[in-house]
C-alpha positions in Angstrom: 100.5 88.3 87.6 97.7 90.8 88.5 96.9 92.2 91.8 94.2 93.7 93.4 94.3 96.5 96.5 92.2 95.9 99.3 90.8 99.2 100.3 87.5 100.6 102.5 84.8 102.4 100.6 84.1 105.5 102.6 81.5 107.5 100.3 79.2 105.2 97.3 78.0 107.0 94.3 75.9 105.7 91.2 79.0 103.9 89.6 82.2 105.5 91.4 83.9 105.0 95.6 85.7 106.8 97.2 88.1 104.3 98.8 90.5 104.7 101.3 94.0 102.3 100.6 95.7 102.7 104.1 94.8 106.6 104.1 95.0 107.1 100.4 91.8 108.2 99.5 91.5 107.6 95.9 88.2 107.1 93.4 87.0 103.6 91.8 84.8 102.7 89.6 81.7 100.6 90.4 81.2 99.0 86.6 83.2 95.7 87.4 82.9 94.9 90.9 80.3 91.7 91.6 77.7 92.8 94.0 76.3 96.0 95.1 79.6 98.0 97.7 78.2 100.6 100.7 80.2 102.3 103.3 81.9 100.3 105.2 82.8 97.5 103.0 86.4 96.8 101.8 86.7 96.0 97.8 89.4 94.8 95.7 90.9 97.7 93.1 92.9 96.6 89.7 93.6 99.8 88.1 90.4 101.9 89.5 88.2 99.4 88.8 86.8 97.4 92.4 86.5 94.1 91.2 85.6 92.3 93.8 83.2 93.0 97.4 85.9 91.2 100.1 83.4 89.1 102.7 83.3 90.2 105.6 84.8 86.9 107.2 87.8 87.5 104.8 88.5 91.1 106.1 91.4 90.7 108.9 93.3 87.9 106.8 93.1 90.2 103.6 94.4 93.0 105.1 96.7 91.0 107.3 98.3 89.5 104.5 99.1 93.0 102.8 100.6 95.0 105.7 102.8 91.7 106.4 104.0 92.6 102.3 104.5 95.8 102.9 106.0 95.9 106.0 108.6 93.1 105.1 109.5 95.2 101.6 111.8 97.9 103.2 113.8 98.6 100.8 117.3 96.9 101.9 117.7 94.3 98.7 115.5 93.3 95.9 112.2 94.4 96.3 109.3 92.0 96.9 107.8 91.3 93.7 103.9 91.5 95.8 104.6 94.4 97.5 105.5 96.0 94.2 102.7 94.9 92.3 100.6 97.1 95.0 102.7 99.9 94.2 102.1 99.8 90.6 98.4 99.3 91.5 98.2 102.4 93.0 100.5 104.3 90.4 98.0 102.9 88.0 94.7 104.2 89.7 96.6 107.6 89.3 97.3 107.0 85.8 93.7 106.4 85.0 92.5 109.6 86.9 94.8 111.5 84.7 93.6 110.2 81.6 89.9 110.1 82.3 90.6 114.1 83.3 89.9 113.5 87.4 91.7 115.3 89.3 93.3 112.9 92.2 91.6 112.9 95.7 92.7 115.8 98.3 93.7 114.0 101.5 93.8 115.6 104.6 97.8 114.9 104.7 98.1 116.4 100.9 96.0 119.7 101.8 
């Protein structure tokens, strides 16, 4: 199973975000995703790629549903398999800066 990472777009270029996953800032690329993204909208991320421009409407249940997975995956016992499927997610995202030769975003945490 495949899983994409909500996140907030906070700057648009021509075919690359810069998206913010729950203050990880990271880039994503603009080929895939299914309409036009702008500040302010939240997108769906599978591997650095947004795939998908999340309604509006379905904002607050998306996001809802992925701090509920990560908040109930503490650690104590077998991981949740969701909750670790975001975490690969974002491991991947890294993964494909590395290879395409991008450097990964400086946060204001990381600086």
């Amino acid at each position: 199973m495949c899983l994409g990472v909500p996140g907030q777009v906070v700057e648009v270029g021509d075919l690359v975000a810069l998206v913010d996953f729950w203050g990880v800032k990271r880039q994503v690329r603009l080929d895939l995703v299914d309409e036009p993204v702008q500040v302010g909208d939240y997108v769906l991320n599978h591997v650095g790629f947004a795939i998908r421009r999340i309604p509006p409407e379905d904002v607050g249940t998306t996001l809802e549903l992925y701090e509920q997975l990560i908040r109930e995956n503490t650690g104590a016992g077998p991981e949740d398999l969701m909750a670790a499927d975001i975490r690969g997610e974002i491991a991947a995202s890294d993964a494909t800066d590395s290879l395409a030769g991008r450097s990964p975003i400086k946060t204001e945490e990381s600086r």
